[in-house]
C-alpha positions as CSV (number, residue, x, y, z in Angstrom):
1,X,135.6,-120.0,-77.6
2,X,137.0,-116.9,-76.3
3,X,134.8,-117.4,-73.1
4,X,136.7,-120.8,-72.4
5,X,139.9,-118.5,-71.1
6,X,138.8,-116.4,-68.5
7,X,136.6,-119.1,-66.6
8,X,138.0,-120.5,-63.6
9,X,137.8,-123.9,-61.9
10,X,134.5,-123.2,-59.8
11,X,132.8,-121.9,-63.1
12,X,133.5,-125.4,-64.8
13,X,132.1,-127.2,-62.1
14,X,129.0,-125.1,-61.8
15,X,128.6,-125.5,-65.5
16,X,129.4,-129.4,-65.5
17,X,126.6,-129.3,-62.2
18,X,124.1,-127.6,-64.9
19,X,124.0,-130.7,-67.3
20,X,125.2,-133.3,-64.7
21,X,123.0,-136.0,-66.9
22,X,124.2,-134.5,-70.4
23,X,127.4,-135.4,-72.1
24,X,129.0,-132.0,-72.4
25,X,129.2,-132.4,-68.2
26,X,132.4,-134.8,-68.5
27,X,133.8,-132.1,-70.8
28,X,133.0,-129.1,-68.3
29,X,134.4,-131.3,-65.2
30,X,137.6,-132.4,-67.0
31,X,138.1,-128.9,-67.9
32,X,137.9,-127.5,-64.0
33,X,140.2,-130.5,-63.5
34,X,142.8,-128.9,-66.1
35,X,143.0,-125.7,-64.1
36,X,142.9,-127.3,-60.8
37,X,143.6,-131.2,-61.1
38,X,143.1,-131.3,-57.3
39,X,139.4,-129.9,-57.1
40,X,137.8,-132.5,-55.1
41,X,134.0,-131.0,-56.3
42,X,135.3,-132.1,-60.1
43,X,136.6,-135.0,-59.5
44,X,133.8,-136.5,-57.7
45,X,131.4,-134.8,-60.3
46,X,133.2,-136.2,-63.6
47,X,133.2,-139.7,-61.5
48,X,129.6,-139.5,-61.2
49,X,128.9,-138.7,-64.5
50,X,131.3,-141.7,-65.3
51,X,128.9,-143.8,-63.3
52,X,125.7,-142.8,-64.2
53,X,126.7,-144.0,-67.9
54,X,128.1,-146.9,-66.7
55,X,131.3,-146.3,-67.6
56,X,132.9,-147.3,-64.6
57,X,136.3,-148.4,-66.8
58,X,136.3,-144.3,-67.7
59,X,136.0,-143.4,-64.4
60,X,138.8,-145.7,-62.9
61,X,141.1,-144.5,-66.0
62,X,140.5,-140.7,-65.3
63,X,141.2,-141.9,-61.8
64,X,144.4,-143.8,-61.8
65,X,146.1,-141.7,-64.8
C-alpha cells in the first residue's frame, strides 16, 4: 500500500487504538514500533493486545528481543 509510507508513528498507534480487540492491531502497533521502536504508547498497546489473547509468551518475546 502506497498509504503505508507516508504515515508516521502516532498514525499507527491511532490506527492500532481503532481495532485494539482485532488482529490487524498487533500489525498496526508493531508498525509504529518500526518507525519509532521507543514509542512508549505502542509498546504498551501491542503488549495489551498480546494479553488480551493470551499470548503472554508473544508479548514477553516482542519484549525482550
Amino acid at each position: 500500500m502506497d498509504k503505508d509510507s507516508t504515515l508516521s508513528a502516532t498514525d499507527w498507534f491511532d490506527e492500532g487504538l481503532k481495532c485494539f480487540n482485532k488482529p490487524d492491531a498487533i500489525v498496526f502497533y508493531s508498525h509504529a514500533l518500526t518507525l519509532d521502536p521507543y514509542d512508549e504508547e505502542s509498546l504498551i498497546g501491542r503488549g495489551s493486545c498480546y494479553t488480551v489473547k493470551k499470548n503472554h509468551e508473544g508479548a514477553l518475546e516482542k519484549c525482550t528481543g
